[in-house]
C-alpha positions in Angstrom: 3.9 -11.8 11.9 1.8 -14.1 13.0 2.7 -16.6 16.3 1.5 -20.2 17.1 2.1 -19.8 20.7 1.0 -17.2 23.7 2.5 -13.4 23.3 5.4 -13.2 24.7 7.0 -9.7 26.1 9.1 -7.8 23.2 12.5 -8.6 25.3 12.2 -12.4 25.4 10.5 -12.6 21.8 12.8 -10.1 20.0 16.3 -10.2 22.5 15.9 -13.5 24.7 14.8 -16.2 22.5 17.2 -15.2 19.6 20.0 -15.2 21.8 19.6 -18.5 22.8 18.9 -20.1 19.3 22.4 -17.8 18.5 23.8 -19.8 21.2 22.9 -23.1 20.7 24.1 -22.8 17.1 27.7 -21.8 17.9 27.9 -24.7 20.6 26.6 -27.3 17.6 29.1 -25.6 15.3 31.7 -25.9 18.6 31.3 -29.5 18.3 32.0 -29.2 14.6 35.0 -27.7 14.8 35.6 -30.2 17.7 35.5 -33.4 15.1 38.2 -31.5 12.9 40.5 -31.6 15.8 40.3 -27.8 16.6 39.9 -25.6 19.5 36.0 -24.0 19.5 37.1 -21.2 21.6 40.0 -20.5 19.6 38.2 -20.9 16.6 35.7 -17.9 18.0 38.2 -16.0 19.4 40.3 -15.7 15.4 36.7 -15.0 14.0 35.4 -12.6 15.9 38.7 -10.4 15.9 38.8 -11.2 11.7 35.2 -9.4 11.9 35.6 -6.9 14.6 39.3 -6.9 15.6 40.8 -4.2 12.9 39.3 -1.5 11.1 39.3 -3.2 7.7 37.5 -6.1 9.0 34.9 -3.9 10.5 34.7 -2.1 7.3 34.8 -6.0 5.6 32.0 -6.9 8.0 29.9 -3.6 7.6 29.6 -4.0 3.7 28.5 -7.5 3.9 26.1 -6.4 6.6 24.8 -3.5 4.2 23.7 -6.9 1.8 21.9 -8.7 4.0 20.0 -5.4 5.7 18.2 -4.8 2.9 17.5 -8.1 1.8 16.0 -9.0 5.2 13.8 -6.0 5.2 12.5 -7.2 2.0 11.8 -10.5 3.1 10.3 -9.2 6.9 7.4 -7.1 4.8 6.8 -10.0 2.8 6.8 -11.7 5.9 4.2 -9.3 7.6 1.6 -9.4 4.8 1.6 -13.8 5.5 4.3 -14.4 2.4 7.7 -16.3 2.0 9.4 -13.9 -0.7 11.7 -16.4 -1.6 13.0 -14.5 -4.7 15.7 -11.9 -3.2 17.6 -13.4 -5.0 16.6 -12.6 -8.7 14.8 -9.2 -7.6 18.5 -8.0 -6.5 20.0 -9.3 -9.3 17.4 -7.6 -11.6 17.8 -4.5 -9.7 20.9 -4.1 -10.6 20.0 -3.2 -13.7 18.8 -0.4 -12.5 21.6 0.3 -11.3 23.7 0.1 -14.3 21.2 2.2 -16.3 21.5 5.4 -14.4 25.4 4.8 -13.7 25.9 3.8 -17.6 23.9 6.7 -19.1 24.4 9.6 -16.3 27.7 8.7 -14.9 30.0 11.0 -17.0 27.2 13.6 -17.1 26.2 13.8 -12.9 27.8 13.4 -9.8 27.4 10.7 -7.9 25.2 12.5 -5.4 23.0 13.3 -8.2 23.1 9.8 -9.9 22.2 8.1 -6.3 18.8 9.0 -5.9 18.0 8.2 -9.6 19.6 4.5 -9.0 17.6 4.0 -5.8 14.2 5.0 -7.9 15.1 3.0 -10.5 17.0 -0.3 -8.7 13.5 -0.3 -6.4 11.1 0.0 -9.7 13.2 -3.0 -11.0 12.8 -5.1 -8.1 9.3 -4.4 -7.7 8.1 -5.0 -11.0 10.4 -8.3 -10.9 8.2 -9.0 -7.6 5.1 -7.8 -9.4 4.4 -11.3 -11.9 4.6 -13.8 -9.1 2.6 -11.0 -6.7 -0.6 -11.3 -9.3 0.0 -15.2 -9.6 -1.2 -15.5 -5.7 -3.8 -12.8 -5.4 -5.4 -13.9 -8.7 -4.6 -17.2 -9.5 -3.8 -18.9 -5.9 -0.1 -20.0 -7.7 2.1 -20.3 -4.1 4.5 -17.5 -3.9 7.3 -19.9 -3.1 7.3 -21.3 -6.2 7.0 -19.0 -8.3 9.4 -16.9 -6.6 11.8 -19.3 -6.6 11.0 -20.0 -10.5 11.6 -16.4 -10.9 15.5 -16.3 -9.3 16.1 -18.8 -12.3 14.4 -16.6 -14.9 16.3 -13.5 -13.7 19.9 -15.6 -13.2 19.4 -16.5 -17.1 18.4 -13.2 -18.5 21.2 -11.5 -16.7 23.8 -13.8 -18.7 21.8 -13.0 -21.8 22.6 -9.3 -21.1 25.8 -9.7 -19.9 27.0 -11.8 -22.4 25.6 -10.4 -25.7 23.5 -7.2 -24.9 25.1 -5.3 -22.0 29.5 -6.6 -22.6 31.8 -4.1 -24.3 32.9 -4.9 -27.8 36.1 -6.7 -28.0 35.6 -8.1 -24.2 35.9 -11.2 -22.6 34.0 -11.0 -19.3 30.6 -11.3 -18.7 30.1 -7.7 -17.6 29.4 -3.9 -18.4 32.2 -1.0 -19.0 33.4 -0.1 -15.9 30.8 3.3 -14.6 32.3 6.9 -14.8 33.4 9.0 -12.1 29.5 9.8 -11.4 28.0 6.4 -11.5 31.0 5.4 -8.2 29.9 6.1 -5.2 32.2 7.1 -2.5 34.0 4.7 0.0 33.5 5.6 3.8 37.6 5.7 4.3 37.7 9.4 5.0 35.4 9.0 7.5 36.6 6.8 9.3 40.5 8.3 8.7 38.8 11.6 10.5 37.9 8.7 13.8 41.3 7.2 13.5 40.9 4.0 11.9 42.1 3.2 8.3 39.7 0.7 6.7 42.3 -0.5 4.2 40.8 -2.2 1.0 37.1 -2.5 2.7 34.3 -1.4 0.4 32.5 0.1 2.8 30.6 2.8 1.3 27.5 5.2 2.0 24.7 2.6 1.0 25.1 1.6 4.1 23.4 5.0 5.1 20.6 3.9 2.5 19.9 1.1 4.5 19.5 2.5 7.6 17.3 4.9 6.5 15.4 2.2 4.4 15.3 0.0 7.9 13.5 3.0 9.4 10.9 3.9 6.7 10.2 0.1 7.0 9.5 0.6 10.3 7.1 3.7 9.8 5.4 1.6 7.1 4.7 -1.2 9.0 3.6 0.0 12.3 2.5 3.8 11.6 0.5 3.8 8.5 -3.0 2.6 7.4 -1.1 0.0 4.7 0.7 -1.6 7.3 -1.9 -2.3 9.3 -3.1 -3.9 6.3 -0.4 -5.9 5.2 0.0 -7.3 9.1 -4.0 -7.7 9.4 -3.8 -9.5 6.0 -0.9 -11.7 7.5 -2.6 -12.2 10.9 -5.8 -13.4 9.3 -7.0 -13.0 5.6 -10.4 -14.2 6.8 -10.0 -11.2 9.3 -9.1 -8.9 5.9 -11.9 -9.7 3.8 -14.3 -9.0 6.6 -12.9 -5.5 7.3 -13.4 -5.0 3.6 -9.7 -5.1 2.7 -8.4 -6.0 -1.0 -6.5 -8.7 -0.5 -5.5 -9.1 -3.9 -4.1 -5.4 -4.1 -2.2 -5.9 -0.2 -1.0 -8.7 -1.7 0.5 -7.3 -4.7 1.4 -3.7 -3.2 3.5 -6.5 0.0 5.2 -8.0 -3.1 6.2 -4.7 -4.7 7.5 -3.1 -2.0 9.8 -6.7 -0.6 11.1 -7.2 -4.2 11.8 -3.2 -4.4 13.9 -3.5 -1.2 15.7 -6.8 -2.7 16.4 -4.3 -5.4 18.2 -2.2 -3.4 20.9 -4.6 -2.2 22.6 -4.0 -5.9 23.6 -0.2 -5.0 26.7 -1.5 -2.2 27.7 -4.5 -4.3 27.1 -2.8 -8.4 27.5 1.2 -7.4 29.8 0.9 -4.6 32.2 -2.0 -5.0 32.1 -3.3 -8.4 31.8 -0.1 -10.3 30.1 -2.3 -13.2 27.8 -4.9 -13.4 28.6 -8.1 -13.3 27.4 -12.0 -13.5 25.8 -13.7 -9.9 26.7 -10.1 -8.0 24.1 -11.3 -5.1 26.1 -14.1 -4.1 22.9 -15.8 -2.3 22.7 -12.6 -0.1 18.9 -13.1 -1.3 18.6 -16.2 0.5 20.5 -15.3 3.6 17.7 -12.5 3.8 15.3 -15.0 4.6 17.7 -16.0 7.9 18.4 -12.4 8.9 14.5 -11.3 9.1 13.6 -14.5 10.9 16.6 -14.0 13.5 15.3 -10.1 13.4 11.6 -11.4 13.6 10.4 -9.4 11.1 11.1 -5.7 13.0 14.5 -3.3 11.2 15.7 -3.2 15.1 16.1 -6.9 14.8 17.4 -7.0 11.6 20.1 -4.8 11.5 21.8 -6.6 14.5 20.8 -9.9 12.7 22.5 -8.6 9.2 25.6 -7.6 11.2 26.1 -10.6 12.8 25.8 -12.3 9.2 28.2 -10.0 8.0 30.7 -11.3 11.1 30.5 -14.9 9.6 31.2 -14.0 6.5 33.9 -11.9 7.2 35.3 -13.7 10.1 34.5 -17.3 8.6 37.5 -15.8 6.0 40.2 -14.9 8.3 39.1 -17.9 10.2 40.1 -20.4 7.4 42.7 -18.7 6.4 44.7 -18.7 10.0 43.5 -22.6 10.5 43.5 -24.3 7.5 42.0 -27.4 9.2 38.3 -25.3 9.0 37.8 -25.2 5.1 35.7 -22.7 3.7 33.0 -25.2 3.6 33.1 -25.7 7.3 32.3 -22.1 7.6 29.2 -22.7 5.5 28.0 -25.5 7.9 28.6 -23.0 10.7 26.1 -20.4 8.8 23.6 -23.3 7.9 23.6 -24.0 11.9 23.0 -20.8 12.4 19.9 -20.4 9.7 18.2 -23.9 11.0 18.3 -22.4 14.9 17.4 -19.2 13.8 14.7 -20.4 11.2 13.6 -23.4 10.9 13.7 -24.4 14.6 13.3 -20.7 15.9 10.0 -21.9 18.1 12.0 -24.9 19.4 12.7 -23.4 22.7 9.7 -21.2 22.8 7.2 -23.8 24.5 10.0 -24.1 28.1 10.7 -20.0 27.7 7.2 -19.4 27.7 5.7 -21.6 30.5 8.8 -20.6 32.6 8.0 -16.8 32.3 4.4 -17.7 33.3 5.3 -19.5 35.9 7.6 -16.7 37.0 5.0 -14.2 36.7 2.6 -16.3 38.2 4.5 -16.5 41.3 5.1 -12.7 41.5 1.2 -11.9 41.3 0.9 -14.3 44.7 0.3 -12.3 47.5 3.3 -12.6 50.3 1.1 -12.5 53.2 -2.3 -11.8 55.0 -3.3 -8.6 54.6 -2.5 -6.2 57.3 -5.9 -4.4 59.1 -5.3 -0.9 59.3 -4.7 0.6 62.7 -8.0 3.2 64.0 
């Protein structure tokens, strides 16, 4: 991505300068919890030990993490190629029916080893041909991304409910949602595993998408940095002027960049459909779409930044629970200002202390390059 100040070293830009937006957040959202006449380091002592303190809250925390991995991986690619993928959202939610296709058709027939493969090929297609209309709108018809993006999380919210509620729901059934998936179409919780370490992760839903994700964060990583299209989609970000000179097609990086973010938004439906819900169900994203957008510019855009950025996401979900549940004077929609602080300092006010952090570290090296003394004639 792109920077409108002076290149920074990799452990200010990606460790330094995050950690002290992260910072500056939780002492605004000390002072919140202040006006409500409770203890800030109480409160962040209870919320951190909901998210981290037993093994079901890890597991709790880890599964929400999962969510918001892949969904800020899709929105860092966009992010690379210069474009705000605002739709996580709907290409998750469309991806899900993906999901349900191979689990509905294949899960009495294959195991779920079998059937996981086929939902990740298929969950990816549907997020990337979701991605694919708004993609051709930009390269072709200069229509902004946002927009259209945004247009699209409606478009895919309302033909879900068509599906669910008419096309996809079980005769004689109430709920907005499909049969519940066979045997095959489950996949496996990560409780054994963690029973082998000595830790029981209780009714956490924790399973091995998590494993997709990681690998996922580290094909990303190849993509962008080791391969002739990544180079492409940052060059394209960097500079399109740059592109079109070097003979690049913006419109097909532009539409390839869109493809492969909503494909990875499409993935997100594997924990929550394949491994939680065992059926698919109405709003299953639960705007893990649009906390995408916060986790890849806390991450800035690289999977080694994400993946601590979605964890610590999945902390204030997780820990935001136990939190207003053991001090009932923090409601559920104080924890959401505590996340919104956290998004505006991470996002929208992410160069705020870059300007002071960036002199300083001049000045610092500056003073290090000095020399310390007249130069001492060698002896004959």
């Amino acid at each position: 991505m792109s920077r409108p100040y002076a290149k920074l070293p990799g452990w200010i830009d990606y460790g330094l300068i995050p950690l002290i937006n992260l910072v500056v957040a939780f002492l605004v959202a000390g002072l919140v919890v202040l006006v409500v006449g409770e203890s800030p380091i109480q409160a962040a002592v209870l919320m951190i030990r909901g998210a981290f303190g037993y093994a079901e809250g890890v597991g709790f925390t880890l599964y929400y993490a999962t969510n918001f991995m892949f969904t800020g991986l899709a929105v860092a690619v966009a992010f690379h190629g210069g474009l705000f993928n605002i739709g996580g959202e709907g290409q998750a939610y469309v991806g899900g029916l993906g999901v349900a296709a191979v689990a509905l058709s294949l899960g009495a027939i294959l195991p779920w080893w079998l059937n996981l493969p086929l939902a990740i090929v298929l969950s990816f297609a549907f997020g990337a041909l979701w991605a694919l209309i708004p993609a051709y709108l930009q390269a072709r018809r200069g229509s902004h991304i946002v927009i259209t993006t945004i247009m699209f999380n409606f478009i895919a919210a309302a033909l879900m409910v068509y599906l669910l509620v008419g096309v996809l729901k079980p005769v004689g059934s109430m709920a907005p949602e499909t049969r519940t998936f066979d045997i095959g179409g489950q996949l496996p919780k990560l409780k054994g595993l963690f029973h082998l370490l000595g830790f029981n992760l209780g009714g956490a839903p924790l399973n091995v998408s998590i494993f997709v994700a990681l690998v996922a964060a580290v094909l990303v990583w190849l993509l962008i940095w080791h391969t002739r299209l990544g180079y492409e989609i940052r060059t394209l970000g960097f500079s399109p002027r740059a592109a079109r000179y070097a003979g690049m097609s913006e419109t097909r990086v532009i539409i390839v960049t869109m493809m492969i973010s909503g494909g990875l938004a499409g993935l997100m439906a594997l924990n929550v459909v394949m491994g939680d819900q065992y059926r698919l169900g109405i709003d299953f994203p639960q705007g893990a779409g649009f906390v995408g957008i916060a986790v890849a510019l806390m991450g800035r855009g690289h999977p080694a930044g994400i993946i601590p950025a979605a964890i610590l996401f999945g902390m204030l979900y997780q820990g935001g629970a136990e939190l207003s549940f053991d001090m009932p004077a923090i409601s559920r929609d104080m924890i959401v200002i505590i996340q919104g602080l956290v998004i505006l300092f991470a996002g929208a006010l992410e160069n705020m202390f870059r300007p002071a952090i960036g002199a300083a570290y001049q000045r610092v090296r500056f003073r290090a390059s000095e020399p310390t003394g007249a130069p001492v004639k060698e002896a004959r």
